[in-house]
N, CA, C and O atoms as a GROMACS GRO file, in nm:
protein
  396
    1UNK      N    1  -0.856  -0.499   1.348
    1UNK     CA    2  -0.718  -0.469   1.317
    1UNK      C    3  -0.667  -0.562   1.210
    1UNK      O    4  -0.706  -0.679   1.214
    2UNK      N    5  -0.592  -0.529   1.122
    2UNK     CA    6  -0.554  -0.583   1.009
    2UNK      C    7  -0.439  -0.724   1.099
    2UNK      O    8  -0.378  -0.700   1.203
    3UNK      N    9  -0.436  -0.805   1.055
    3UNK     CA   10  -0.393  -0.936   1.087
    3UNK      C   11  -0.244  -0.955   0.965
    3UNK      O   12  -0.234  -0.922   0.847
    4UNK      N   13  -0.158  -1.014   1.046
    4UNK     CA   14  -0.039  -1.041   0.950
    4UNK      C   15  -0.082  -1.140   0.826
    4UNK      O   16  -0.011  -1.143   0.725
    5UNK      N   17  -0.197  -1.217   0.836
    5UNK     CA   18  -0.268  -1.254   0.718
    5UNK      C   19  -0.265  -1.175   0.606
    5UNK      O   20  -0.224  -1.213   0.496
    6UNK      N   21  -0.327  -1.021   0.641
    6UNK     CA   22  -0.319  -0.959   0.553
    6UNK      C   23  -0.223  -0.879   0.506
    6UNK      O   24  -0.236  -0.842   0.389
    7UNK      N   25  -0.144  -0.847   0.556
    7UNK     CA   26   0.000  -0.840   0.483
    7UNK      C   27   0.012  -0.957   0.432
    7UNK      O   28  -0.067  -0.970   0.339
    8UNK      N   29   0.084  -1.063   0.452
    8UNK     CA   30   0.087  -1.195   0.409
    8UNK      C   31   0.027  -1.229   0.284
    8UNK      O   32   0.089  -1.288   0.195
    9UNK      N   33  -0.139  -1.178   0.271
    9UNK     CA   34  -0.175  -1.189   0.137
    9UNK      C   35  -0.175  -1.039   0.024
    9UNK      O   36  -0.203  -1.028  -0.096
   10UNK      N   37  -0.134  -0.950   0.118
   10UNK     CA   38  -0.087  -0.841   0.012
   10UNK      C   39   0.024  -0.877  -0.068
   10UNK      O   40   0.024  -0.868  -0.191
   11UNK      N   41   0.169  -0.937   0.038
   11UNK     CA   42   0.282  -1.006  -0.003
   11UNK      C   43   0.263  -1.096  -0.158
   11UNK      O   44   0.314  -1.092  -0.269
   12UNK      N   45   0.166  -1.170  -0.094
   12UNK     CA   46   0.163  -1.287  -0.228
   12UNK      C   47   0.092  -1.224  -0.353
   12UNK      O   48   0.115  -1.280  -0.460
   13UNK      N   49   0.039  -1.155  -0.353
   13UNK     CA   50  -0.056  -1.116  -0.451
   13UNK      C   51   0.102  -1.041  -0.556
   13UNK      O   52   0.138  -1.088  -0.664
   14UNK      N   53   0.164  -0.929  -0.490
   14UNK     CA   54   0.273  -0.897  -0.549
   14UNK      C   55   0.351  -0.949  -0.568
   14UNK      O   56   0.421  -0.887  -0.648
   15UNK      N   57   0.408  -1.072  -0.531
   15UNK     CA   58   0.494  -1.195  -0.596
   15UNK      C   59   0.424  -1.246  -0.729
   15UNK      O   60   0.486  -1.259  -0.834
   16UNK      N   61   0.308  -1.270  -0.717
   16UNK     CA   62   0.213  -1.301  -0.862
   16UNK      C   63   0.241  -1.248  -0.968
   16UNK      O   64   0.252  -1.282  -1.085
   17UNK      N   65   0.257  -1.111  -0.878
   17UNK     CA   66   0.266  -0.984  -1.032
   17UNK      C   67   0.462  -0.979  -1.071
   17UNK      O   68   0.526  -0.919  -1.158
   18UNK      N   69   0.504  -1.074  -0.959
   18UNK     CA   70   0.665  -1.084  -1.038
   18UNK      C   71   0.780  -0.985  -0.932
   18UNK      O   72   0.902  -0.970  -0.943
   19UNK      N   73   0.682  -0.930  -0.831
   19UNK     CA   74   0.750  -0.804  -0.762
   19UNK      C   75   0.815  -0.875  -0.595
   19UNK      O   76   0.756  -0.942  -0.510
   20UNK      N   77   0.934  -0.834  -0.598
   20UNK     CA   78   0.960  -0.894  -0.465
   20UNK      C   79   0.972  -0.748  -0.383
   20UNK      O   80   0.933  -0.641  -0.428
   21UNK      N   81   1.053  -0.776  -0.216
   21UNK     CA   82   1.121  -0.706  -0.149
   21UNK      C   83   1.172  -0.572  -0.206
   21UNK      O   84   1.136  -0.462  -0.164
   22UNK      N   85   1.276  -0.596  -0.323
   22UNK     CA   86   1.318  -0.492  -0.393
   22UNK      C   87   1.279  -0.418  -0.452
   22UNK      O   88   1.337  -0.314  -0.483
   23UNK      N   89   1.166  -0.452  -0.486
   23UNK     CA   90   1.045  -0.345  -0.558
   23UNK      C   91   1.014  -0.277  -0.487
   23UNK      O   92   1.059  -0.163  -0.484
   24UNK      N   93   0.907  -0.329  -0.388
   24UNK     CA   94   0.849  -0.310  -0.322
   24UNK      C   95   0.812  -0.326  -0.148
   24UNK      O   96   0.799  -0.440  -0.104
   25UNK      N   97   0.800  -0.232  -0.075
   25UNK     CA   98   0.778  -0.267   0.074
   25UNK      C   99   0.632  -0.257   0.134
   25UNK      O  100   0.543  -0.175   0.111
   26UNK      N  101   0.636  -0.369   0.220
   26UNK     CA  102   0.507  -0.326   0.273
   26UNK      C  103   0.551  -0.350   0.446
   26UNK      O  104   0.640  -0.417   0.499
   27UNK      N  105   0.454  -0.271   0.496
   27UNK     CA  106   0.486  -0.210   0.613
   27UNK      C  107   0.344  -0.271   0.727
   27UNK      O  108   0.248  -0.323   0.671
   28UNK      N  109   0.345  -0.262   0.834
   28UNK     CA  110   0.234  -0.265   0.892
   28UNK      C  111   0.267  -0.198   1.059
   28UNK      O  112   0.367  -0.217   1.127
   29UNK      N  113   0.171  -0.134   1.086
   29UNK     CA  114   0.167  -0.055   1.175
   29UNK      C  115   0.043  -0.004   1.242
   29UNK      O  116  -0.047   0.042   1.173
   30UNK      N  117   0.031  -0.011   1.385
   30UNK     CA  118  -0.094  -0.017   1.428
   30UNK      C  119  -0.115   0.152   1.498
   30UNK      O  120  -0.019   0.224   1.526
   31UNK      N  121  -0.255   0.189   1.516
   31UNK     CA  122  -0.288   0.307   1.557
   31UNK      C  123  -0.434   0.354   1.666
   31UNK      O  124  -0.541   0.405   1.633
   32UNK      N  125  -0.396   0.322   1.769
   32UNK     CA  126  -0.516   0.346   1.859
   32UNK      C  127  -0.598   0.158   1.809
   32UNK      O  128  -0.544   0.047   1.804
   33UNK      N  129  -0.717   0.195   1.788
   33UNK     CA  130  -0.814   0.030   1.751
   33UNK      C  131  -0.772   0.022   1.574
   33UNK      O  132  -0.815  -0.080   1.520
   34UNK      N  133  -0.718   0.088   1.511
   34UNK     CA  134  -0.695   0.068   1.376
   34UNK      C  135  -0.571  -0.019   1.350
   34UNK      O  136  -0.505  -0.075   1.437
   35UNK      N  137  -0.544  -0.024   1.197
   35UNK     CA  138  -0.416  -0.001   1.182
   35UNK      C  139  -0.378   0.056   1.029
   35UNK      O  140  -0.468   0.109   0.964
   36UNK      N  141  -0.254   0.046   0.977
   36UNK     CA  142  -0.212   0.123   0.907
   36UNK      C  143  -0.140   0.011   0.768
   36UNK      O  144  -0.018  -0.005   0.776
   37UNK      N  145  -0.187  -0.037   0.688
   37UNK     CA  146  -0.092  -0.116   0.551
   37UNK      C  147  -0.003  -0.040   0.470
   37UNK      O  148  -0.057  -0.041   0.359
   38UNK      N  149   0.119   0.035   0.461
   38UNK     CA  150   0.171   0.093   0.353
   38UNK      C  151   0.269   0.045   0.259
   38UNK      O  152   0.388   0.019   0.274
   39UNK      N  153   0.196   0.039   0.163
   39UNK     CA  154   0.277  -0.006   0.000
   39UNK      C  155   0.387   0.118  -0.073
   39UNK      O  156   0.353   0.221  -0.131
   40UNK      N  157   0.545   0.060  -0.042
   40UNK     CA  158   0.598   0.137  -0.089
   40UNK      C  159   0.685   0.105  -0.248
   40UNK      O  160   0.768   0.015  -0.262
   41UNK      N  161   0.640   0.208  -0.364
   41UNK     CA  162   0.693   0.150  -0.461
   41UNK      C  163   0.861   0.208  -0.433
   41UNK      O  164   0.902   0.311  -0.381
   42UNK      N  165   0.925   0.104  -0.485
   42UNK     CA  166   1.094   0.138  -0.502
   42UNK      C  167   1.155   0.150  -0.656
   42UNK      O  168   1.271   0.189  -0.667
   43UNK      N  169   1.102   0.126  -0.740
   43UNK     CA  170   1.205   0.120  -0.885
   43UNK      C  171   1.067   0.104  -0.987
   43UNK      O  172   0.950   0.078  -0.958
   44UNK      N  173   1.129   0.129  -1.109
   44UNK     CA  174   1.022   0.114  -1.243
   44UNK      C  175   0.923   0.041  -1.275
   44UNK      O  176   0.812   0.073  -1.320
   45UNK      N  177   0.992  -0.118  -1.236
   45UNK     CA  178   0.928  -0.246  -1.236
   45UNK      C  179   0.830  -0.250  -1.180
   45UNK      O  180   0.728  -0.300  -1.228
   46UNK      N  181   0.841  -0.184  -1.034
   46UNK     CA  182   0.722  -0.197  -0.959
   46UNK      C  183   0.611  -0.050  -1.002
   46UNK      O  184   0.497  -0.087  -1.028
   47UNK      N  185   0.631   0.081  -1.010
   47UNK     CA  186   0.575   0.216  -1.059
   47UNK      C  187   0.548   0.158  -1.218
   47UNK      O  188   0.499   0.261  -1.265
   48UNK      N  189   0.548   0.079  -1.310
   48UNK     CA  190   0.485   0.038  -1.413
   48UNK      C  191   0.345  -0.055  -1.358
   48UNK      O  192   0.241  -0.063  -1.422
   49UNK      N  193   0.371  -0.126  -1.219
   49UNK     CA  194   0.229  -0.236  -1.210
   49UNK      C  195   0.129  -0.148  -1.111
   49UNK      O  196   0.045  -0.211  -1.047
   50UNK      N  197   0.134  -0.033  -1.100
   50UNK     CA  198   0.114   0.072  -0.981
   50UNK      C  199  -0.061   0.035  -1.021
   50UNK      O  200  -0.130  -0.031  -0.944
   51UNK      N  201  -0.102   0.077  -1.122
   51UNK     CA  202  -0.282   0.016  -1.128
   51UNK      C  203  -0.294  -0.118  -1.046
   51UNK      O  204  -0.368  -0.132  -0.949
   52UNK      N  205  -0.209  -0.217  -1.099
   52UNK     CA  206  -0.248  -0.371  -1.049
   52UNK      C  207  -0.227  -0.362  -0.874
   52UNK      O  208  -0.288  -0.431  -0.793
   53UNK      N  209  -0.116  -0.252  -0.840
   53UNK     CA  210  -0.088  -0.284  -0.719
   53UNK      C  211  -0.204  -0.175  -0.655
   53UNK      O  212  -0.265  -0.214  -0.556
   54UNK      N  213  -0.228  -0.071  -0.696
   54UNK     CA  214  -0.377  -0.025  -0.650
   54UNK      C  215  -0.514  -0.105  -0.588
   54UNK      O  216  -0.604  -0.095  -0.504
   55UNK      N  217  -0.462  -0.188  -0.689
   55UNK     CA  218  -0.633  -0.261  -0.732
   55UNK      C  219  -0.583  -0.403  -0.602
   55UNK      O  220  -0.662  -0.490  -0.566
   56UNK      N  221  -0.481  -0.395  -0.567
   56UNK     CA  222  -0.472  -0.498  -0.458
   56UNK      C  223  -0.479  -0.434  -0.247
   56UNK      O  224  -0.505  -0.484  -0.138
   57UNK      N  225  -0.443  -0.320  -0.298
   57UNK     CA  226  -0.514  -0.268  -0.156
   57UNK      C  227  -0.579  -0.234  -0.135
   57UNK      O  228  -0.620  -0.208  -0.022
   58UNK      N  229  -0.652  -0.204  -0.299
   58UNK     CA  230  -0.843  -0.159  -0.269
   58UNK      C  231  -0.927  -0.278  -0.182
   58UNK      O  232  -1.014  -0.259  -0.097
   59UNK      N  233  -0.868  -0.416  -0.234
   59UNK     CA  234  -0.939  -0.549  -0.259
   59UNK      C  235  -0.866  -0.557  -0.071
   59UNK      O  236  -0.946  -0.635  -0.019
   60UNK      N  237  -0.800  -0.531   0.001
   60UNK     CA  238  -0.739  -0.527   0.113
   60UNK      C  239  -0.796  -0.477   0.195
   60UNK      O  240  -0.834  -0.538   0.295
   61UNK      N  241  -0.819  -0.335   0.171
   61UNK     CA  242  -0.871  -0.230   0.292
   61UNK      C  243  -0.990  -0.244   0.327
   61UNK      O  244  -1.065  -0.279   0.235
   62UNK      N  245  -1.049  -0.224   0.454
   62UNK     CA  246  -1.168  -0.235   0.499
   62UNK      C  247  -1.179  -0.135   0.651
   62UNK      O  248  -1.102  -0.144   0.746
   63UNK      N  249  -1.253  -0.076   0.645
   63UNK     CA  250  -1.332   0.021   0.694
   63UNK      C  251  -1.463   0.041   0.715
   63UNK      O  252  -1.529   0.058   0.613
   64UNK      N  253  -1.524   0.044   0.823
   64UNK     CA  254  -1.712   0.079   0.863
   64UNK      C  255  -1.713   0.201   0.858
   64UNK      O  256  -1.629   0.278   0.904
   65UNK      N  257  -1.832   0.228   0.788
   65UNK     CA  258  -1.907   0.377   0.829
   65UNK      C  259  -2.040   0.386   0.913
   65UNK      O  260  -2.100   0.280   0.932
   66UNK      N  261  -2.094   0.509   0.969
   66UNK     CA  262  -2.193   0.532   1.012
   66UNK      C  263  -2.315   0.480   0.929
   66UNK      O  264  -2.301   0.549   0.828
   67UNK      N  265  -2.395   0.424   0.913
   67UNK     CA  266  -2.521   0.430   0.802
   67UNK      C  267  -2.591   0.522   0.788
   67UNK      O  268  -2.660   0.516   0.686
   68UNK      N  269  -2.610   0.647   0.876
   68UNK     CA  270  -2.656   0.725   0.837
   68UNK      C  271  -2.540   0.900   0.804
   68UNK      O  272  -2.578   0.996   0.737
   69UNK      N  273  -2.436   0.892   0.860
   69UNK     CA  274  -2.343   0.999   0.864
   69UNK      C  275  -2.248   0.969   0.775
   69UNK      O  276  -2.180   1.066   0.742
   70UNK      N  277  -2.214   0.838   0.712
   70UNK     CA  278  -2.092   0.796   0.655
   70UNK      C  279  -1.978   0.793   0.705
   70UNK      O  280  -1.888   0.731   0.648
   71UNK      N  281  -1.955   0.868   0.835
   71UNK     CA  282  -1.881   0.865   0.908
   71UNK      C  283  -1.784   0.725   0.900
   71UNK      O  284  -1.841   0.616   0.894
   72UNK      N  285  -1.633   0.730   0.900
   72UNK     CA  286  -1.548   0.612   0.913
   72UNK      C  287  -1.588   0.585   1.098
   72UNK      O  288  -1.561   0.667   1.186
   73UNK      N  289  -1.637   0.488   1.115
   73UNK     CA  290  -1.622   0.410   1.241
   73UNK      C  291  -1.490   0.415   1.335
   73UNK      O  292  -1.395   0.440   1.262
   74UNK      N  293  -1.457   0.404   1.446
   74UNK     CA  294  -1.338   0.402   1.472
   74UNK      C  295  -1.319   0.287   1.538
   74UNK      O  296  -1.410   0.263   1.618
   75UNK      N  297  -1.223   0.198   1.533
   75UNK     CA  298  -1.203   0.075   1.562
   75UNK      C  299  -1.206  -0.055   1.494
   75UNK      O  300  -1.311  -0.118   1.508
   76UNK      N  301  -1.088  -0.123   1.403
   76UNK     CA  302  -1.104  -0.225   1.381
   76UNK      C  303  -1.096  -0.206   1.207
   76UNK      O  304  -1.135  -0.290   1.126
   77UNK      N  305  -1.029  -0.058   1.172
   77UNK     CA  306  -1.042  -0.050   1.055
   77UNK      C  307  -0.882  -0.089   0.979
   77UNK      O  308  -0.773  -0.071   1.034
   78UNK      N  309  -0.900  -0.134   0.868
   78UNK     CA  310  -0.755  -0.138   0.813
   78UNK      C  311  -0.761  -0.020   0.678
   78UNK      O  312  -0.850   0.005   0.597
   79UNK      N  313  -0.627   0.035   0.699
   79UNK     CA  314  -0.635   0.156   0.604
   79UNK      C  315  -0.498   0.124   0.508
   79UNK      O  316  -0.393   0.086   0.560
   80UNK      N  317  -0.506   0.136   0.422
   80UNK     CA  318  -0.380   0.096   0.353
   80UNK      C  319  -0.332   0.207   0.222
   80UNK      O  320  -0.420   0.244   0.144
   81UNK      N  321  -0.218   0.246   0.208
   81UNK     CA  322  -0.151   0.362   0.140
   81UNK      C  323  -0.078   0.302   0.065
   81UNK      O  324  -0.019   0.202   0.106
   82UNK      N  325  -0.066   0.340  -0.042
   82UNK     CA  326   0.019   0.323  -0.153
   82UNK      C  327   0.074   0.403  -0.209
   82UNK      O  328  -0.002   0.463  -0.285
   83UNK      N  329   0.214   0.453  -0.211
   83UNK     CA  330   0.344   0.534  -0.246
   83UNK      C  331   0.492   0.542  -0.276
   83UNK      O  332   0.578   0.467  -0.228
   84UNK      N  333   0.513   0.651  -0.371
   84UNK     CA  334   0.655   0.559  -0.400
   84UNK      C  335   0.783   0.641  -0.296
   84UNK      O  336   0.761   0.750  -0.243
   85UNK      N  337   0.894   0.579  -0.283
   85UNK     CA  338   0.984   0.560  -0.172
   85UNK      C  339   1.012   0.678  -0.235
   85UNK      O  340   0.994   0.692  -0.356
   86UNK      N  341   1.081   0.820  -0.116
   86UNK     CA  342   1.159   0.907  -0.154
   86UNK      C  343   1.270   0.909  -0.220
   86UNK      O  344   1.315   1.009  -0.276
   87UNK      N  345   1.328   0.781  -0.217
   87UNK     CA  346   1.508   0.780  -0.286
   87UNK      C  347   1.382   0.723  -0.460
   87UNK      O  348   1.441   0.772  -0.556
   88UNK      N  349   1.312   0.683  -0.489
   88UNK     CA  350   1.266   0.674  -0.604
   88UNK      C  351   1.221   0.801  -0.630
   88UNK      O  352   1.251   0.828  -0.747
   89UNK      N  353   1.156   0.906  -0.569
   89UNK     CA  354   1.095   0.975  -0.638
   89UNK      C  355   1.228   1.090  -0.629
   89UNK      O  356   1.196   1.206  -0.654
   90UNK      N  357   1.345   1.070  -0.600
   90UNK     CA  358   1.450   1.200  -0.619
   90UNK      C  359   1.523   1.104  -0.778
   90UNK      O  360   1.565   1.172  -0.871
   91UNK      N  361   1.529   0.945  -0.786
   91UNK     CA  362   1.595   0.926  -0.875
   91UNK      C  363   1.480   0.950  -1.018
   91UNK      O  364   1.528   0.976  -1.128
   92UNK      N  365   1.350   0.940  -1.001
   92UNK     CA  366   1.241   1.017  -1.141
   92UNK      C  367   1.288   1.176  -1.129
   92UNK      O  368   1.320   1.219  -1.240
   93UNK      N  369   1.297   1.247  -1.050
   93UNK     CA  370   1.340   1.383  -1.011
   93UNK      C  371   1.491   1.436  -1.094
   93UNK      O  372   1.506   1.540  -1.160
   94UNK      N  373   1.579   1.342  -1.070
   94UNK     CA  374   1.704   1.360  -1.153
   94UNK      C  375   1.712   1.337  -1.293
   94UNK      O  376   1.792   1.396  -1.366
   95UNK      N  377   1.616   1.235  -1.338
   95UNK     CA  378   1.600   1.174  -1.484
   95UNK      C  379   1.529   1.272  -1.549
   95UNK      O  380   1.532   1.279  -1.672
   96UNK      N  381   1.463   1.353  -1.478
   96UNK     CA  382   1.375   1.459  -1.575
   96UNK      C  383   1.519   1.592  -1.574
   96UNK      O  384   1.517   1.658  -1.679
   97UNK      N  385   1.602   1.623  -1.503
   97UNK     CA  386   1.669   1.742  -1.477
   97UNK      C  387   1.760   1.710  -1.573
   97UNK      O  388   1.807   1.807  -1.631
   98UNK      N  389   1.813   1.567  -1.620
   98UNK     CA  390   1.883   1.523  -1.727
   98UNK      C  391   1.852   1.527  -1.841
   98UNK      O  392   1.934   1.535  -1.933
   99UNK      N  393   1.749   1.524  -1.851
   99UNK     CA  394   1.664   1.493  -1.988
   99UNK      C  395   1.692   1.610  -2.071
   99UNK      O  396   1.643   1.620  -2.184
   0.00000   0.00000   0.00000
């Protein structure tokens, strides 16, 4: 199960990149033996570093497979999502209807 460590170092990694709270949320939430990391973008600042912030829950997530089925394992996996907040994606939604 993903450990508040790792939020904690998702946290810092996006302070690095300049992004606080207001940018950005991260969430944690558990599911049966798993759990769940979700990165939510909020405003431009943060949807401009969206590669860098990719490339930080790739470096995050961890998951077992079967060795021979590939199968995801169940238990003990951390899965982590990255997306932008609905009130952001209605205010990109309005900027294009303006345009």
């Amino acid at each position: 199960m993903a450990s508040s460590n790792e939020v904690k170092s998702i946290r810092a990694s996006l302070k690095k990149l300049g992004l606080s709270n207001r940018d950005v949320s991260v969430r944690e939430t558990f599911g049966g033996f798993s759990s769940m990391i979700r990165i939510e973008i909020k405003n431009d600042k943060a949807n401009e570093l969206r590669t860098e912030i990719d490339s930080i829950a790739k470096s995050e997530e961890f998951y077992e497979r079967d060795e021979r089925t590939q199968e995801i394992l169940s238990g003990g996996n951390t899965f982590i999502t990255v997306s932008t907040s609905n009130d952001f994606q209605e205010e990109l939604y309005q900027r294009t209807q303006n345009s």
